[in-house]
SENUDREN-719983 format. One line per field, with one value per residue (C-alpha): residue number from 0; x, y, z. Coordinates in pm, whole numbers, padded with zeros to 5 digits. Layout:
<recs>
num = [NUM / ...]
X = [X / ...]
Y = [Y / ...]
Z = [Z / ...]
</recs>
This chain:
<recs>
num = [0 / 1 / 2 / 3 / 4 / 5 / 6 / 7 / 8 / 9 / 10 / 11 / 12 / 13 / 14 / 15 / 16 / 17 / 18 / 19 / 20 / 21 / 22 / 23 / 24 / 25 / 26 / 27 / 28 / 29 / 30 / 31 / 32 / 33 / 34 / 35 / 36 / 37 / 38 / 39 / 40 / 41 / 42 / 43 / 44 / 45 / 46 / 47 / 48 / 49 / 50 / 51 / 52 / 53 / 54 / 55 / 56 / 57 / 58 / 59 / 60 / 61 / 62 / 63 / 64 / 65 / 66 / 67 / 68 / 69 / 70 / 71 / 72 / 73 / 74 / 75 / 76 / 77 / 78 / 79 / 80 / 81 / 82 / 83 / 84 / 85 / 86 / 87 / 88 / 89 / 90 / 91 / 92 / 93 / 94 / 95 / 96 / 97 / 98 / 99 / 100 / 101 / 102 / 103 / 104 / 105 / 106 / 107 / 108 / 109 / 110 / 111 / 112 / 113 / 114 / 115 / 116 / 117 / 118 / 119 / 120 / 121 / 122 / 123 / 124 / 125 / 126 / 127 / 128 / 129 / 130 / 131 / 132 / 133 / 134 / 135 / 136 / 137 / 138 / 139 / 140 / 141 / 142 / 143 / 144 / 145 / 146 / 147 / 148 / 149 / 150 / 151 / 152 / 153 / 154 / 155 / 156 / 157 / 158 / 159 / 160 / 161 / 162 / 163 / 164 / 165 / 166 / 167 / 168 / 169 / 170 / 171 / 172 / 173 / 174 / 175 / 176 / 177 / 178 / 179 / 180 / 181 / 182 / 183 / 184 / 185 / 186 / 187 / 188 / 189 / 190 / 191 / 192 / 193 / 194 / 195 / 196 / 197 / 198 / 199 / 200 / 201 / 202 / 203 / 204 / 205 / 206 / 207 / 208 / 209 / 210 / 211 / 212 / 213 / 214 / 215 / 216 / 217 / 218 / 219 / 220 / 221 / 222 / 223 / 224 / 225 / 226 / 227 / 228 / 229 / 230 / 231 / 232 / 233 / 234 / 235 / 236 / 237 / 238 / 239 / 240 / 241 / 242 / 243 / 244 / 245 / 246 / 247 / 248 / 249 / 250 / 251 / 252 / 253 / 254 / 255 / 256 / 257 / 258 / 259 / 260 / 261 / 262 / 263 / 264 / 265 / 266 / 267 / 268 / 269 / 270 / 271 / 272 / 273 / 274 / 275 / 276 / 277 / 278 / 279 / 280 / 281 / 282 / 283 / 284 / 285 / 286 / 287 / 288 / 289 / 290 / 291 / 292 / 293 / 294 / 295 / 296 / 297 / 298 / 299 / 300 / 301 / 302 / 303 / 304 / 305 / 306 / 307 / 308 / 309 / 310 / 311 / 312 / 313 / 314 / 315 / 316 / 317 / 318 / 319 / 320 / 321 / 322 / 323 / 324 / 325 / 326 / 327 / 328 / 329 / 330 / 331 / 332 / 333 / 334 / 335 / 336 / 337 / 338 / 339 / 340 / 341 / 342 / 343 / 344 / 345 / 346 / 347 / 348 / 349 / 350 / 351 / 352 / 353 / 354 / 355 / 356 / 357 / 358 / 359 / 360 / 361 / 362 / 363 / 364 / 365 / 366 / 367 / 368 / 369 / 370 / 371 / 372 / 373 / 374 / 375 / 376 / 377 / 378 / 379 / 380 / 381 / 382 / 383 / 384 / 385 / 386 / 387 / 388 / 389 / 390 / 391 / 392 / 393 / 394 / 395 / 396 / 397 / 398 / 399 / 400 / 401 / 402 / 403 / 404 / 405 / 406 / 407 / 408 / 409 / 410 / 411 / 412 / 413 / 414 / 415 / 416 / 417 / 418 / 419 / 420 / 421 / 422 / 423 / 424 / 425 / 426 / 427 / 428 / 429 / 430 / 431 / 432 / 433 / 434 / 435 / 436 / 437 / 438 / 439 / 440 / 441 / 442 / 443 / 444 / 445 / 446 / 447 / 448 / 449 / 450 / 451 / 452 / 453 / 454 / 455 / 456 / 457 / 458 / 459 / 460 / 461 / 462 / 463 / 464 / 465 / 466 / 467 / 468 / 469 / 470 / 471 / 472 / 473 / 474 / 475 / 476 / 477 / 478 / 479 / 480 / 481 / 482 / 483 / 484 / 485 / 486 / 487 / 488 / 489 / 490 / 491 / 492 / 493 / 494 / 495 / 496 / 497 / 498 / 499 / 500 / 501]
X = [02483 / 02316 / 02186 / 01792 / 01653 / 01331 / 01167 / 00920 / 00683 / 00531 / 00239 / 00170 / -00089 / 00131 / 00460 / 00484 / 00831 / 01008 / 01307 / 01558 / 01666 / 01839 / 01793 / 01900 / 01708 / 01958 / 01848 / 02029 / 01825 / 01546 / 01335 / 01058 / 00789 / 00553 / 00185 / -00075 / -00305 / -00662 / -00804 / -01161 / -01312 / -01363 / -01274 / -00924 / -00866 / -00616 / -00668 / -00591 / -00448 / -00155 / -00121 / -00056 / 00156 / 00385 / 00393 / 00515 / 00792 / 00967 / 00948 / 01102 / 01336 / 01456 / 01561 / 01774 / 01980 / 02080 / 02079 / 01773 / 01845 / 01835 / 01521 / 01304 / 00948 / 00790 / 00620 / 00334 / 00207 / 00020 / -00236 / -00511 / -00917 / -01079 / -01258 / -01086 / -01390 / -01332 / -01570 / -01619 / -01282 / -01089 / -01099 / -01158 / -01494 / -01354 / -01120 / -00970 / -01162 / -00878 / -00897 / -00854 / -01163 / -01417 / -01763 / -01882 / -01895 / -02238 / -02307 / -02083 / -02230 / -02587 / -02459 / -02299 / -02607 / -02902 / -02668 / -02545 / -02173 / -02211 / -02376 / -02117 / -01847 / -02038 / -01977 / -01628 / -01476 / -01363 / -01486 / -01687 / -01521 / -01533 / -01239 / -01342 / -01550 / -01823 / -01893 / -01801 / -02035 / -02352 / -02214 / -02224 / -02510 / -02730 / -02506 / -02351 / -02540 / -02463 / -02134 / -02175 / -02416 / -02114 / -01849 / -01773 / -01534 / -01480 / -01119 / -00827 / -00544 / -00313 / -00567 / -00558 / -00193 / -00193 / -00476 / -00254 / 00034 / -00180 / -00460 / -00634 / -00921 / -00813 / -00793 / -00654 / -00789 / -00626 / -00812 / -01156 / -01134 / -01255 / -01528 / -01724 / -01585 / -01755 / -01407 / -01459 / -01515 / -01324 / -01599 / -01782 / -02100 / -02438 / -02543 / -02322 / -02407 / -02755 / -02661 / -02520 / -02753 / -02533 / -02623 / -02701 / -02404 / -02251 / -02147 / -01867 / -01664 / -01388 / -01227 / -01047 / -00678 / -00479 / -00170 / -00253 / -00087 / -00030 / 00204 / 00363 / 00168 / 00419 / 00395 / 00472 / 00791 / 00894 / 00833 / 01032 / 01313 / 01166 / 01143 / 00748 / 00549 / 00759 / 00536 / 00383 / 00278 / 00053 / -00066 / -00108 / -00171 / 00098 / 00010 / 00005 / 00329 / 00501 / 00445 / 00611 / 00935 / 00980 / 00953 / 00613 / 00452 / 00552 / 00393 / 00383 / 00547 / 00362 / 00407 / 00375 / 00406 / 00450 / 00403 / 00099 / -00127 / -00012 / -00025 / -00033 / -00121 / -00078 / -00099 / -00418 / -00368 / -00780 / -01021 / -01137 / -01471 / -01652 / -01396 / -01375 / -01511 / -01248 / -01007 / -01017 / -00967 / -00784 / -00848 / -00494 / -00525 / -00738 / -00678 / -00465 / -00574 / -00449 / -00565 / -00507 / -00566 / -00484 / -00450 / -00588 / -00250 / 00122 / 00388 / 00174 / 00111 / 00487 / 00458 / 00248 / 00407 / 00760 / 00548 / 00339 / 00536 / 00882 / 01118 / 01180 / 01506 / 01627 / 01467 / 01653 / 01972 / 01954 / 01851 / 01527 / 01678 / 01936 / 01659 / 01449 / 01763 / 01840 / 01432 / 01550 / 01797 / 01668 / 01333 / 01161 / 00925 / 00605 / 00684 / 00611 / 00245 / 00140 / -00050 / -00120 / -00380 / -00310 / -00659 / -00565 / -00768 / -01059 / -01211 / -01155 / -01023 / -01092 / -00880 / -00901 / -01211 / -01444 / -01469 / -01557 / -01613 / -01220 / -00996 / -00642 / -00594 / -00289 / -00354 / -00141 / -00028 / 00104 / 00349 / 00628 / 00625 / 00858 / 00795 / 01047 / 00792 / 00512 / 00741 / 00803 / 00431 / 00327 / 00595 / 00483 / 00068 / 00156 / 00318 / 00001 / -00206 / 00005 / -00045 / -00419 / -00412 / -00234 / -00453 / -00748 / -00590 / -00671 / -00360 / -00032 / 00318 / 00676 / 00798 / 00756 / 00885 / 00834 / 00905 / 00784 / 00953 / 00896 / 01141 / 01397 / 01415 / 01598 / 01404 / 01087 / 01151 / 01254 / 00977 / 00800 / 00930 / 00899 / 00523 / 00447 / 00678 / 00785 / 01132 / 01157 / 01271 / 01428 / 01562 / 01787 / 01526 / 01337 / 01048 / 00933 / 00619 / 00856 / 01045 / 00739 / 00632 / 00962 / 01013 / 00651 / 00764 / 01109 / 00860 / 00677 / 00986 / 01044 / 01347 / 01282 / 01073 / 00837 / 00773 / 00971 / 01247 / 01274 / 01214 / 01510 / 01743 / 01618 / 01529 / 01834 / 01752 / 01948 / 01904 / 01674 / 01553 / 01478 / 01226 / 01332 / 01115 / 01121 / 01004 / 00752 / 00584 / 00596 / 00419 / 00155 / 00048 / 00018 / -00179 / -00422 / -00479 / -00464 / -00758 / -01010 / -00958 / -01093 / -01349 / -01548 / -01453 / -01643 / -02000 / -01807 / -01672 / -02010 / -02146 / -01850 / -01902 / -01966 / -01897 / -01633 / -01375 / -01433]
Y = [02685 / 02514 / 02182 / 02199 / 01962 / 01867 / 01805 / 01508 / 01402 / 01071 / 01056 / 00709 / 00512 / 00522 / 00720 / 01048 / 01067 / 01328 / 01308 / 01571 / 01401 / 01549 / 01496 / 01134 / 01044 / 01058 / 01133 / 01347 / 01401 / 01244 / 01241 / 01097 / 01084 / 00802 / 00876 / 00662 / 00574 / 00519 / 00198 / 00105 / -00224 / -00172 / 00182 / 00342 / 00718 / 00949 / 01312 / 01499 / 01852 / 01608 / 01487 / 01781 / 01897 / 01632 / 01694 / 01996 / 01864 / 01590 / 01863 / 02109 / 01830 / 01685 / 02060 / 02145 / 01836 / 01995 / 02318 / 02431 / 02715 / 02446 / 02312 / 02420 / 02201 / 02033 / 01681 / 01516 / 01137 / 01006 / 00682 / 00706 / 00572 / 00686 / 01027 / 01369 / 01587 / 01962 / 02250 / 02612 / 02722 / 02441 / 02327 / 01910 / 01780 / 01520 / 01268 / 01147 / 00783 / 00540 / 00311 / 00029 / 00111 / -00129 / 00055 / -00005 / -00385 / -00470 / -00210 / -00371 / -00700 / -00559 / -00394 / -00735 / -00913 / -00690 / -00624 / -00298 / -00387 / -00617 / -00253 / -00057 / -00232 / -00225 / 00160 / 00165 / -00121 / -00134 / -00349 / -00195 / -00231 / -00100 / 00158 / 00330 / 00653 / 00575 / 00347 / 00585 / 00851 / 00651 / 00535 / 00882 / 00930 / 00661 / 00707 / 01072 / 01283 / 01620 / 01578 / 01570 / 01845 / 02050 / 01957 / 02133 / 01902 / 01501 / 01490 / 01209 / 01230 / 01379 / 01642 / 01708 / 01806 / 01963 / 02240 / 02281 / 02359 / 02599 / 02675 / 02500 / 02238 / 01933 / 01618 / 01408 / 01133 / 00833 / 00962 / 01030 / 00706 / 00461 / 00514 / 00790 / 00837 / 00673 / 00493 / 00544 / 00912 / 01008 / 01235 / 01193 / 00956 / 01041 / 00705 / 00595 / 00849 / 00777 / 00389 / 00464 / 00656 / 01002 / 01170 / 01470 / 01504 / 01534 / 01947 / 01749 / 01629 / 01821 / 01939 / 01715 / 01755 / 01512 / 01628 / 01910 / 02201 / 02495 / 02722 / 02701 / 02929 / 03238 / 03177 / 02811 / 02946 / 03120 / 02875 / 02624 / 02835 / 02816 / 03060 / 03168 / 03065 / 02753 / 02534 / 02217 / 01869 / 01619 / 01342 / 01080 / 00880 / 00689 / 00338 / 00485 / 00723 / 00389 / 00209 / 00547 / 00489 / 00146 / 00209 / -00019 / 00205 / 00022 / -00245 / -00603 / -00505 / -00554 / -00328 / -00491 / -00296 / -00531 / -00338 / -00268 / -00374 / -00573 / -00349 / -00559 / -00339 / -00332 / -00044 / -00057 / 00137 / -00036 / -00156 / -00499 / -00562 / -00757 / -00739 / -01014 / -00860 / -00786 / -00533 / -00169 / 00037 / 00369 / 00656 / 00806 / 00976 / 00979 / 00603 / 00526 / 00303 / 00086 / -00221 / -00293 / -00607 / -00453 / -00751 / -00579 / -00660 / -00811 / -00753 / -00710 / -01102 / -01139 / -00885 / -01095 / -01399 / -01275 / -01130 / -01468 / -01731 / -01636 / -01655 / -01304 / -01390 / -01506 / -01200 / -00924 / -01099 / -01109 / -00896 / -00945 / -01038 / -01264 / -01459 / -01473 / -01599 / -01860 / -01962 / -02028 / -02229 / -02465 / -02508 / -02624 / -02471 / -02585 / -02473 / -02878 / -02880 / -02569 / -02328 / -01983 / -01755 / -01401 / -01258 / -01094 / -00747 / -00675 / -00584 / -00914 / -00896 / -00641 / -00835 / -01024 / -01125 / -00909 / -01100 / -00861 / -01175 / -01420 / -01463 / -01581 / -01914 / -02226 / -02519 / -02884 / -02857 / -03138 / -03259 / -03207 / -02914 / -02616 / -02234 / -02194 / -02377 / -02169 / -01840 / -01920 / -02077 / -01718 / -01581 / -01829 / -01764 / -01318 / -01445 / -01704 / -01376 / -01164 / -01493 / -01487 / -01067 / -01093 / -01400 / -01167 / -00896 / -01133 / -00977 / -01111 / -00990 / -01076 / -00925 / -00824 / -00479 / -00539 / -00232 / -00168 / -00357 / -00690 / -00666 / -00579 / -00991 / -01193 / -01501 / -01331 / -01163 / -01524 / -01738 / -01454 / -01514 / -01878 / -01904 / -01670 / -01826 / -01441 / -01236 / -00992 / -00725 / -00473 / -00138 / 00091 / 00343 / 00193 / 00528 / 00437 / 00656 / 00928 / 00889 / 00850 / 01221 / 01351 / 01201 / 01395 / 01730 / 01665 / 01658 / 01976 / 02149 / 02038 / 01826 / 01626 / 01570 / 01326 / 01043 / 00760 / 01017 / 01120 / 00731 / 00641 / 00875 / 00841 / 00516 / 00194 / -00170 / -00330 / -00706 / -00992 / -01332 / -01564 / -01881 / -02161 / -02422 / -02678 / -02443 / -02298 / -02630 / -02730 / -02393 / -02381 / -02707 / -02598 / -02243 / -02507 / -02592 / -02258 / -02127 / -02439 / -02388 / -02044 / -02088 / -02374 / -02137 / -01886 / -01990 / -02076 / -01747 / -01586 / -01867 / -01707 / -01380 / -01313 / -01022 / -01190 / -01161 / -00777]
Z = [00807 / 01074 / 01013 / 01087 / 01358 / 01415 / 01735 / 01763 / 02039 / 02098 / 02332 / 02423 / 02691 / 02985 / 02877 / 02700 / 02464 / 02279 / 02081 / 01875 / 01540 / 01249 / 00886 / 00879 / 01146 / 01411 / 01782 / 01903 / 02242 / 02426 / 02729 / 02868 / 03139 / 03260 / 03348 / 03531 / 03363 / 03619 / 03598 / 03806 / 03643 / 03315 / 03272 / 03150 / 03244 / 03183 / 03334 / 03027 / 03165 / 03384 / 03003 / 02888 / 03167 / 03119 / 02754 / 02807 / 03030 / 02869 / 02566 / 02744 / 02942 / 02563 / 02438 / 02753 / 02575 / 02246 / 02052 / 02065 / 01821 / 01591 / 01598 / 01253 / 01336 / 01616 / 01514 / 01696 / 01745 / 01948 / 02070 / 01845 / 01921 / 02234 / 02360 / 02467 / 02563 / 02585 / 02558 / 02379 / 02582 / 02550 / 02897 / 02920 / 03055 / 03270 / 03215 / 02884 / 02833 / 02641 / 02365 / 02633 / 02795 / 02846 / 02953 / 02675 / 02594 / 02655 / 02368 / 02169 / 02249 / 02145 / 01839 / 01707 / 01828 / 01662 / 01308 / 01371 / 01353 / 01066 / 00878 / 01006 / 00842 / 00517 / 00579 / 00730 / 00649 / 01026 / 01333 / 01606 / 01975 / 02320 / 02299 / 01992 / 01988 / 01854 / 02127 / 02405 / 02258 / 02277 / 02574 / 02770 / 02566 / 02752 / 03087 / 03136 / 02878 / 03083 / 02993 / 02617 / 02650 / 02823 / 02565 / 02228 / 02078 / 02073 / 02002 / 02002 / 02196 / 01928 / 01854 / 02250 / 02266 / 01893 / 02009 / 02345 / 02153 / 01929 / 01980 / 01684 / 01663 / 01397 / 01332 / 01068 / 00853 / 01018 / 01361 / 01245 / 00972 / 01278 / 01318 / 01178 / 00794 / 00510 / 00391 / 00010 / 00020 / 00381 / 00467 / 00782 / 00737 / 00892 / 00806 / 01044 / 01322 / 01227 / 01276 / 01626 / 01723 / 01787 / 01493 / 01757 / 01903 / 01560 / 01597 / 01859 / 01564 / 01451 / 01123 / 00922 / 00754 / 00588 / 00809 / 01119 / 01054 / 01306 / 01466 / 01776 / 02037 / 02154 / 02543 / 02500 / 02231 / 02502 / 02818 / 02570 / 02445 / 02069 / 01803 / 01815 / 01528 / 01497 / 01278 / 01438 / 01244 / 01387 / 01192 / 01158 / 01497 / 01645 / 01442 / 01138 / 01271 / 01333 / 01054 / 00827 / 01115 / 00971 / 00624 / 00611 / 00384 / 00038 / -00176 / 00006 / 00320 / 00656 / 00909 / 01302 / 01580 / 01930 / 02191 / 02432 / 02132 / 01854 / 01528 / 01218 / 00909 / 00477 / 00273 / -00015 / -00280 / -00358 / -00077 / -00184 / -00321 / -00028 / 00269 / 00518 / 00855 / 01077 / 01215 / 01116 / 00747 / 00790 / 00526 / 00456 / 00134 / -00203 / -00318 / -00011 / 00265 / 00537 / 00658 / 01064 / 01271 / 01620 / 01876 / 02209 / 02427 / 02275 / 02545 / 02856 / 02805 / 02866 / 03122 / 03312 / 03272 / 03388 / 03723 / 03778 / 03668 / 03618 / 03928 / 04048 / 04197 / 03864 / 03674 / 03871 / 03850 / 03458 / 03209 / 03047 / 02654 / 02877 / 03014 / 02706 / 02497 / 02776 / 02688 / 02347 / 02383 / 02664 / 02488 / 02159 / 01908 / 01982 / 02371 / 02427 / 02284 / 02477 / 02305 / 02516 / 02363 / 02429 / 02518 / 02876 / 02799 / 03042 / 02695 / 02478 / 02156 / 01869 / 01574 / 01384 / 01542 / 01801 / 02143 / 02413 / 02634 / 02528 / 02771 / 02776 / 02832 / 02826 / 02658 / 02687 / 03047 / 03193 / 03496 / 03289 / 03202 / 03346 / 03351 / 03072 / 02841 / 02974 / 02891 / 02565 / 02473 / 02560 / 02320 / 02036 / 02144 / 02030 / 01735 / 01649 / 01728 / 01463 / 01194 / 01262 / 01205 / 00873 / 00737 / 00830 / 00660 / 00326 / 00107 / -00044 / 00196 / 00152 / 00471 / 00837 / 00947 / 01333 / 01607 / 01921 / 02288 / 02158 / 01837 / 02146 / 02173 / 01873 / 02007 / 01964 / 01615 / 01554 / 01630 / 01452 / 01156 / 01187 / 01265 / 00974 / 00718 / 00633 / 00677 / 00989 / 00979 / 01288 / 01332 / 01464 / 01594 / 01893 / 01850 / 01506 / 01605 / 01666 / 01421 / 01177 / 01278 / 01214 / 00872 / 00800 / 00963 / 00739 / 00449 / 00543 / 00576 / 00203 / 00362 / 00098 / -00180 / -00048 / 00281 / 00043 / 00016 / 00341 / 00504 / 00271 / 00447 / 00780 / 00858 / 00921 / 00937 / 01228 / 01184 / 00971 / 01039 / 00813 / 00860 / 00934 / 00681 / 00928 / 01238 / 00999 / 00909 / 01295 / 01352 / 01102 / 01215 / 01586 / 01430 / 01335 / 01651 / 01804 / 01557 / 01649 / 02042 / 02060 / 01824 / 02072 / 02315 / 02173 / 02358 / 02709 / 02712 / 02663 / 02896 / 03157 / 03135 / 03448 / 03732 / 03897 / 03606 / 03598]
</recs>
């Protein structure tokens, strides 16, 4: 009989994935596609039909790579927060507006300033910033209200691609949770429409499902080489997705993902009596939760570093983990008393604090030091960032299970696991949202009994790091210093908050 394969799509900011993996998580094919994202200022577009179009590609791209015959379910992830406006036939309103987007600060701003936020999260249990929808609805509201008049449905990306693919209007809970679900009951909250102020614009929010369920559409079967009515998955967003990939889903286990943003998330099987206000609470499932501190960037800060101060002789005559391990061994922990804090977003920081006005910054500089110090205080200043997310997160862990381009380097998972004081943890799969959607397609196949059964089979660890004590003790005493810079930053950056840094 022929083994069953499941293909599994991964629609990300700025690349668009899809891979063919068997029943223990195997790839067996993959593809994918960049897209440009638009950026002007503050604002982050993506034109959501060239989305889809390229969806439709690198799907069609991955199956011309393996029996196709084969394939029993198609599984769907994708970026999660942010506004897909279509209307009554489906057709976008204009351009998708991304969870990096950052129109709508001075709301933001306003809403923290006047007590809004602080009664949101008494609601939601989550943070109010720029990117989320919320914020871009009473946005357009106040600036582009034709266009919400013109739309039928607010969705998220995932939902975008799911109704393309069938022709049905969903969402899941771990989509609509931030920001419009009250998080004990998971039902949408007019208290908090009423508290933004787009309680009439509520007909634009779609059904909810604990996993979107459909069937494939029979022109796309047939464009694809599929069997029609092949069923389709989505759910839950790529986060979420990811942290499933890696297995994070069990008692005590934290779940980072370091890649554009830095995902740093626990499973609640309870939310805590009086929370400590901060990053966002995702309703899964009755009595199942997640707690996430999203940092707004992770490996664009090394990104930049490698383009600014790096040498780009040296860089294109070495590979990129090369380099990094020739950081590690010609520098110390404590990168020489630098301290780099990671805030390059155009939007600030959403966790595990809300800063629409902090900005990156390098602390300690003197004559001696070199660029490699520089390099790695930027490495050590994301790994401060993911301390500060888990601290926030207020509950007990034992481990790290860390995916996502940053796990790629062993001195990074290192120094990880040094400034937390907590094991690391790295896999063979480098699409742990991918692979997260396929291990839930795998379930709705009745693969296997349940997600624990089916991450058991499909998931493999690769490597671990353990702390060292003596790093650790170095580190926690530089964290000290890292926390009490940015808060006395806190008025300059308002003070600075001017056009100029647009």
């Amino acid at each position: 009989m022929c083994e069953d394969l499941i293909l599994t799509i991964d629609v990300g900011t700025s690349v668009v994935k899809a891979l063919i993996v068997n029943g223990n998580g195997h790839t067996i094919a993959r593809a994918a596609e960049s897209m440009n994202v638009e950026y002007c200022g503050l604002q982050a577009e993506l034109d959501m039909e060239t989305v889809w179009k390229t969806v439709a590609r690198v799907m069609r791209s991955c199956l011309n790579r393996a029996p196709k015959e084969q394939v029993a379910a198609v599984g769907l992830t994708a970026q999660g927060d942010g506004c897909w406006l279509i209307d009554a036939e489906g057709r976008p309103t204009g351009p998708a507006i991304l969870w990096n987007d950052g129109r709508a600060n001075q709301l933001v701003q306003q809403w923290e300033s006047d007590g809004t936020a602080a009664r949101f999260f008494t609601l939601n249990h989550s943070m109010l910033f720029p990117g989320s929808q919320g914020a871009i609805l009473k946005w357009l509201d106040l600036h582009d209200p034709d266009r919400l008049h013109r739309s039928r449905w607010a969705l998220y990306c995932k939902d975008w691609v799911f109704y393309r693919l069938t022709g049905m209007v969903q969402t899941d809970f771990t989509d609509a949770s931030h920001p419009f679900l009250n998080i004990r009951t998971g039902q949408y909250s007019t208290d908090i429409l009423d508290l933004l102020g787009i309680s009439s614009h509520s007909r634009l929010l779609p059904p909810i499902a604990t996993v979107e369920e459909g069937r494939l559409r029979s022109d796309l079967a047939g464009f694809l080489g599929l069997r029609p009515s092949l069923p389709v998955i989505a759910g839950p967003f790529d986060v979420v997705a990811a942290l499933i990939g890696i297995g994070a889903n069990r008692p005590r286990v934290g779940g980072t993902v370091l890649g554009t943003t830095v995902v740093n998330a626990l499973f609640l099987d309870s939310l805590p009596e009086n929370p400590v206000p901060g990053g966002m609470t995702l309703y899964v499932a009755p009595n199942r939760w997640l707690k996430v501190m999203a940092v707004m960037l992770g490996t664009p800060n090394l990104d930049w570093a490698l383009q600014n101060l790096a040498c780009k002789r040296e860089m294109d005559s070495t590979s990129l983990s090369h380099y990094l391990d020739s950081i590690g061994e010609t520098t110390r922990p404590g990168a020489g008393g630098i301290i780099y804090h990671p805030y390059l977003s155009p939007s600030g920081e959403r966790a595990p604090f809300v800063k629409p006005t902090a900005r990156a910054q390098f602390y300690g500089l003197s004559v001696s030091h070199r660029t490699e110090d520089l390099i790695r205080a930027v490495l050590e200043g994301v790994a401060y960032s993911i301390r500060d997310a888990y601290e926030g997160i207020a509950q007990d862990y034992s481990a790290i299970h860390l995916t996502g381009g940053g796990a790629q380097s062993s001195l990074w998972c290192q120094i990880i696991a040094d400034v937390t004081g907590r094991e690391v943890v790295t896999f063979a799969s480098e699409e742990a949202g991918a692979l997260g959607a396929a291990i839930n397609a795998a379930v709705k196949l009745n693969m296997y009994r349940d997600v624990r059964a089916a991450a058991a089979a499909m998931i493999h660890e690769k490597v671990r790091y353990s702390p060292s004590p003596a790093h650790h003790t170095l580190y926690s005493e530089r964290f000290k210093i890292y926390r009490e810079i940015y808060r006395r930053m806190w008025n300059i950056w308002d003070l600075d908050a001017t056009e100029f840094r647009v």
